[in-house]
Backbone as CSV, one residue per row, in Angstrom:
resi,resn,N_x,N_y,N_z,CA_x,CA_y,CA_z,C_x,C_y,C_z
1,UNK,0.826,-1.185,0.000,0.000,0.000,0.000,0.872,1.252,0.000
2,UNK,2.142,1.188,0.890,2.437,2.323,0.870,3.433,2.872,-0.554
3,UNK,3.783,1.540,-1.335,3.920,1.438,-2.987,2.998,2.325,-3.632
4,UNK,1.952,2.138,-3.590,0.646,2.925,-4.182,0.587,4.107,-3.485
5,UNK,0.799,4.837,-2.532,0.987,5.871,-2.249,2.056,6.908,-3.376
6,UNK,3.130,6.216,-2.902,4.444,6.850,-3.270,4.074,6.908,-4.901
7,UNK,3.922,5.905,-5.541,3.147,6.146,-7.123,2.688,7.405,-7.523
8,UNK,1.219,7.196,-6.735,0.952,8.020,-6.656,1.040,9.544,-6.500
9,UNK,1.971,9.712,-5.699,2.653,10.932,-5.084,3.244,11.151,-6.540
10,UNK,4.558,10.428,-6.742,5.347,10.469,-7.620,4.836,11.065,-8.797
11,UNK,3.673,10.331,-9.539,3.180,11.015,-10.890,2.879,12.316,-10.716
12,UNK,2.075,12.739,-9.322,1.631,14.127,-8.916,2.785,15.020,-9.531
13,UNK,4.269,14.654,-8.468,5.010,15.581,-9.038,5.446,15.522,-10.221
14,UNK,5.388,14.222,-10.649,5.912,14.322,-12.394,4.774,15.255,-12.984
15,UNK,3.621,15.264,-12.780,2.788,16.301,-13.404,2.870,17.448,-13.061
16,UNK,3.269,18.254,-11.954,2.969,19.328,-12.059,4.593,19.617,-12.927
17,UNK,5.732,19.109,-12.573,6.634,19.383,-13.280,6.658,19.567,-14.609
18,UNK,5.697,18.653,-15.430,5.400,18.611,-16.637,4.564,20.137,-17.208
19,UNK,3.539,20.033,-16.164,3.149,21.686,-16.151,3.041,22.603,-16.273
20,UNK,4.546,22.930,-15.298,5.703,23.646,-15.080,6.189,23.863,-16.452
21,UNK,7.129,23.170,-17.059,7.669,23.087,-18.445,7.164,23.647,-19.921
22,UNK,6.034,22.981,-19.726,4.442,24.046,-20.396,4.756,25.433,-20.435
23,UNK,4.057,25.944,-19.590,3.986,27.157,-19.090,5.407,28.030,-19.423
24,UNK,6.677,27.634,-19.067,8.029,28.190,-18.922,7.774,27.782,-20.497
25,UNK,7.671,26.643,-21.301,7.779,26.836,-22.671,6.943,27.527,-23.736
26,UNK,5.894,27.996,-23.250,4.890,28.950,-24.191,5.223,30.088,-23.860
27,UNK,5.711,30.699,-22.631,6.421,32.023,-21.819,7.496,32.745,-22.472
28,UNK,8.296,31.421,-22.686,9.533,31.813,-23.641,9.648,32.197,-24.915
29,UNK,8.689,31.264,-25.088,8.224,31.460,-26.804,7.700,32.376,-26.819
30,UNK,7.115,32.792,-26.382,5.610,34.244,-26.693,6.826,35.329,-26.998
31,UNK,7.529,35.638,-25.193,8.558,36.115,-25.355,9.221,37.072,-26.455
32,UNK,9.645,35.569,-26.756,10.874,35.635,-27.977,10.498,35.876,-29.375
33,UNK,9.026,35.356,-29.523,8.767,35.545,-31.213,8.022,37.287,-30.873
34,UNK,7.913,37.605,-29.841,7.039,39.146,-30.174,8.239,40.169,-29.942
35,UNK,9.154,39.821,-29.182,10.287,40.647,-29.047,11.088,41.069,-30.642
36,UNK,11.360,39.879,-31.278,11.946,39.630,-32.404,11.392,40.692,-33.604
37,UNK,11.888,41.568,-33.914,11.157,41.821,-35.136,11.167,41.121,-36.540
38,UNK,10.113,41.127,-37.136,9.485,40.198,-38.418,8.005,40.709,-38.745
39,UNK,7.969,40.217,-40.141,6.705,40.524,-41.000,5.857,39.413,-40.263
40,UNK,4.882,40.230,-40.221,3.780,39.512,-39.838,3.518,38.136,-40.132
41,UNK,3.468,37.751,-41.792,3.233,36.275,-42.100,4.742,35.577,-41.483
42,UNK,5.661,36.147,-41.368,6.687,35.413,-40.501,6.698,35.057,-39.271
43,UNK,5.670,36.207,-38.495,5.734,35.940,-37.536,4.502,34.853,-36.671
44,UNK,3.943,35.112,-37.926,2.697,33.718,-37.849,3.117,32.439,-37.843
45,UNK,3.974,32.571,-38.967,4.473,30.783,-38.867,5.157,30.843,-38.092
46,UNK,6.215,31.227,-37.108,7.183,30.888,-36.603,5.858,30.466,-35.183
47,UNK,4.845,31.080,-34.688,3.865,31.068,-33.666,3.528,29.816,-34.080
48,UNK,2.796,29.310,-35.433,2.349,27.970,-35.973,3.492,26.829,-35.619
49,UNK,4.509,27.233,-36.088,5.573,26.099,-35.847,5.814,25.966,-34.434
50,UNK,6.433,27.065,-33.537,6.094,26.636,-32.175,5.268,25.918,-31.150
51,UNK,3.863,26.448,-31.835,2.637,25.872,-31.212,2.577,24.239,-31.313
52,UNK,3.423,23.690,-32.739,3.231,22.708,-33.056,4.356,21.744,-32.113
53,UNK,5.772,22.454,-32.162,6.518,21.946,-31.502,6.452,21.616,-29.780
54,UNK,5.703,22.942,-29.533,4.973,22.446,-27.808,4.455,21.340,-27.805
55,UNK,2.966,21.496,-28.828,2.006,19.995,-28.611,2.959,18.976,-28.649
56,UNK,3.797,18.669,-29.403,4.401,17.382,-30.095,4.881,16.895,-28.616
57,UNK,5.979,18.343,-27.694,6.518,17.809,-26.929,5.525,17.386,-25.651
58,UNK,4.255,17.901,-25.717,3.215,17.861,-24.558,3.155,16.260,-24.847
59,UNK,2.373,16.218,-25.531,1.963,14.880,-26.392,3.201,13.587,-26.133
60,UNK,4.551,13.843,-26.247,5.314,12.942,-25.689,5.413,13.032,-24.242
61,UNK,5.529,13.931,-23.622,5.792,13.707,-22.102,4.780,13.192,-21.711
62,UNK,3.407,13.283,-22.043,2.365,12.848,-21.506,1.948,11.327,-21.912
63,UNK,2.255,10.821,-23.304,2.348,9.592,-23.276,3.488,8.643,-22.375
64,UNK,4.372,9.131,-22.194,5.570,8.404,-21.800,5.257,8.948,-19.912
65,UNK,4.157,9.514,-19.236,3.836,9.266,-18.158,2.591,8.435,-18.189
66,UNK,1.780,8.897,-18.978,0.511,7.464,-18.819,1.304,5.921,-19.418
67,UNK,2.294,6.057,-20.199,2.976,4.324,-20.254,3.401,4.273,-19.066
68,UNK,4.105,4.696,-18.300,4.651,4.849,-17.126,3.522,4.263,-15.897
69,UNK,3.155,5.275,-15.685,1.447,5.187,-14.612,1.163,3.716,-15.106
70,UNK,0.777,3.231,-16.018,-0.097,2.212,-16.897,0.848,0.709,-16.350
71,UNK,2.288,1.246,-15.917,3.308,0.166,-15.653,2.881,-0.201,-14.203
72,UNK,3.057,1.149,-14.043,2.999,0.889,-11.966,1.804,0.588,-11.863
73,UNK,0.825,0.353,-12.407,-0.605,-0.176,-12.315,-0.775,-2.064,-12.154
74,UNK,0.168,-2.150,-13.507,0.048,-3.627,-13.583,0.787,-4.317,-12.834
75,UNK,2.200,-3.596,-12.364,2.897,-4.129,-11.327,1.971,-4.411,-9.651
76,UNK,1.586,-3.036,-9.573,0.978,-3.231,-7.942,-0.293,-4.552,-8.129
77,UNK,-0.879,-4.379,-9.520,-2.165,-5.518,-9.533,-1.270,-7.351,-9.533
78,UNK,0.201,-6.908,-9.728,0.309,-8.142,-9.990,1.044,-8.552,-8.391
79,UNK,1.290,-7.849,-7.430,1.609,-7.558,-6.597,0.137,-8.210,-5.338
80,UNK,-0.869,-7.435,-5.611,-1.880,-7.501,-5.274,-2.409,-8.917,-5.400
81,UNK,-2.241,-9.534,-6.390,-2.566,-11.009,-6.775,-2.258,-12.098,-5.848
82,UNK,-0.709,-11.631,-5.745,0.235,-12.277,-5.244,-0.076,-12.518,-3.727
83,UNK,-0.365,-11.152,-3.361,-0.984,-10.957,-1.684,-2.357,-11.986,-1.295
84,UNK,-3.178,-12.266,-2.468,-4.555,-11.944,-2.472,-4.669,-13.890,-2.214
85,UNK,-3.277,-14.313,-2.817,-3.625,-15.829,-3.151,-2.928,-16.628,-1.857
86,UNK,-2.052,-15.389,-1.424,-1.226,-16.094,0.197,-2.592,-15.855,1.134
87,UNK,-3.282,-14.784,1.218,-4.348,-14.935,2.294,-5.267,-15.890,2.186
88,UNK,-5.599,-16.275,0.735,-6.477,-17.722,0.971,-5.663,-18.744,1.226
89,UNK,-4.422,-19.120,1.307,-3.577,-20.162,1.268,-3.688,-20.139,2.994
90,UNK,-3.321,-18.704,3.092,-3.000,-18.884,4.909,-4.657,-19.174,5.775
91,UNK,-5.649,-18.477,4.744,-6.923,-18.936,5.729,-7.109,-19.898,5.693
92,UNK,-6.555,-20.804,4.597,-7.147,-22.766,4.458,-6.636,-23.320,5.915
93,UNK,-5.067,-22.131,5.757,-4.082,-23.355,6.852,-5.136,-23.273,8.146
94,UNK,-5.281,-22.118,8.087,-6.033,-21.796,9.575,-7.115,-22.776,10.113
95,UNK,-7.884,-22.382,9.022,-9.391,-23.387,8.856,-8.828,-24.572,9.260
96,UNK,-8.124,-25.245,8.367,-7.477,-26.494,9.094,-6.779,-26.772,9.858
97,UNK,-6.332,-25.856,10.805,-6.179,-25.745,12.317,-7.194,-25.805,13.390
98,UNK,-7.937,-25.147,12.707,-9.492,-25.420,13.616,-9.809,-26.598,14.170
């Protein structure tokens, strides 16, 4: 249980960190492409291409924490199994101590 805590915990901060990164990366960007001088249709695409390059990287960090999450899931269930088949083993013994 206290496995599933810490998991838990853990993704929390992997998410807000992920967040975090977001935010500091659209910040920078905004930043930098309005500071910059450029023609307008330049300065569109370079906003288009950025925008695209955020998602892409959102889109990977966020798959590669739900594969992640999706791991520690099947581990604790297989964990859980494991627990689930010693307590009937140990209640038989019992019973047949009775």
């Amino acid at each position: 249980m206290k496995n599933s805590k810490s998991a838990v915990k853990q993704s929390k901060n992997i998410g807000l960190v992920l967040g975090s990164m977001l935010v500091g990366a659209v910040a920078g960007s905004v930043v930098t492409l309005f500071l910059a001088p450029r023609k307008g249709k330049d300065l569109r695409n370079e906003v288009s291409n950025k925008a695209d390059e955020i998602k892409d990287l959102v889109k990977s960090r966020y798959n590669k924490l739900f594969n992640n999450l999706k791991q520690d899931i099947e581990e604790e269930k297989e964990i859980v199994k494991v627990q689930v088949k010693d307590v009937k083993e140990n209640s038989k013994d019992f019973v047949s101590a009775i």
